[in-house]
Each structure stands twice: as C-alpha cells, then as structure tokens.
C-alpha positions in Angstrom: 0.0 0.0 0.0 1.3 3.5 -0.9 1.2 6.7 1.6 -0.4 9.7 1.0 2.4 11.4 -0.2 3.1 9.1 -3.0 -0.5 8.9 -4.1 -0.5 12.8 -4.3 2.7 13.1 -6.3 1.5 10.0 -8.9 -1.7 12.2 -9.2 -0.2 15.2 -9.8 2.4 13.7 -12.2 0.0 11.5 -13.8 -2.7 14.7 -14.7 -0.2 18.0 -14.8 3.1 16.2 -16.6 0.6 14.4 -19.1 -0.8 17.9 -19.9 2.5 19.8 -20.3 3.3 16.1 -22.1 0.4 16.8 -25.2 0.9 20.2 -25.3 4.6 20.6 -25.7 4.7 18.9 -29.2 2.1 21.1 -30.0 3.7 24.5 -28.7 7.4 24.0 -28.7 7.6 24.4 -32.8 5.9 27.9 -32.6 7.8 29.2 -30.1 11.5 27.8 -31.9 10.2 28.7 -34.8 10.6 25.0 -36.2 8.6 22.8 -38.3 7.3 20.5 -36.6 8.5 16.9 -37.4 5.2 15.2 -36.1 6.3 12.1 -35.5 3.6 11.6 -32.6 4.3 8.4 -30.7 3.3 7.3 -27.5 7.2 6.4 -26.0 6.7 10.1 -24.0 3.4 9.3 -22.8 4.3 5.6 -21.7 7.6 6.6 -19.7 6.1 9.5 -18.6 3.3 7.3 -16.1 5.7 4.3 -15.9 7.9 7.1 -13.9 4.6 8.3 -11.8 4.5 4.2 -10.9 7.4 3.9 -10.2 8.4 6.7 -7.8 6.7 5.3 -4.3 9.2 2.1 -5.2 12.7 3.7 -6.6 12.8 7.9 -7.1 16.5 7.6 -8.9 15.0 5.3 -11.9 11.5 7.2 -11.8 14.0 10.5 -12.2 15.7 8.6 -15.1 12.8 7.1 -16.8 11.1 11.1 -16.5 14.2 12.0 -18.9 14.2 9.6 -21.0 10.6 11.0 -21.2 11.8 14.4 -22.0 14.0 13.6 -24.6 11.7 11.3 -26.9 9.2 14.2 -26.4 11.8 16.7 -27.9 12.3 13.9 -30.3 8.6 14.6 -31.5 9.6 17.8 -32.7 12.8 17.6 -33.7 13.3 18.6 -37.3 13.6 15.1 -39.2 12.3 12.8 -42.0 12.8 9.6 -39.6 10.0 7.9 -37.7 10.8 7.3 -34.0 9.4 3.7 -32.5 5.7 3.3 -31.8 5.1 6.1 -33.8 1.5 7.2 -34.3 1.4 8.9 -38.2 3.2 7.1 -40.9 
C-alpha cells in the first residue's frame, strides 16, 4: 500500500506532466520557430506514467525514466524525416 504522499505526487504527475506532455509537441515548434516533425508516438506518454508508478518504489529510476521521457518528447519535434518507435502517423 502506498502513503499519501506518493498517491499525491502519482496524481499530480499522472494529470499535470501528461498535460504539459500533449501540449509541448504542439507548442514547442511555434515558439522555436521550427517545423514540426510530427512524429507523434506514445514512448513520452508511456515513460512518462511508468515514472509516476514507479516513484513510491525507486525515485532515482522514476528520475531517469522522467528524462528519458523528456527527450523522446523533444524527439517529436525535432526537425527530421525519420520515424521514432511506436510512432503514431506514418
């Protein structure tokens, strides 16, 4: 059974970070001034509530798995013709 305080953070994780998570790719090419790659996958997504999980048991690989997170989000919108794994648009 969890505590409190790890309920809390996998809440807050789980509805703020997924927000900031589907937003981002949709943002972060307007404010760089990029185009967008959009190769959507769900990697981000996946890691990104694997690491909420995972925090009441280990916080160093919850921390780790969060930036592996990060990066295959920038990797959404990273200029480039290649597709990423479990991508979403051919």
């Amino acid at each position: 059974m969890i505590n409190i305080l790890s309920f809390i953070h996998i809440l807050i994780i789980g509805f703020v970070g997924l927000h900031i998570f589907i937003h981002t790719p949709l943002m972060l090419p307007v404010i760089l001034k990029w185009s967008s790659a959009r190769r959507y996958n769900l990697s981000p997504y996946l890691l990104l509530i694997l690491s909420a999980v995972v925090w009441p048991i280990n916080q160093h690989i919850s921390f780790m798995l969060l930036v592996l997170a990060i990066v295959f989000l920038y990797l959404i919108v990273k200029p480039s013709k290649e597709p990423l794994p479990l991508s979403l648009v051919k």
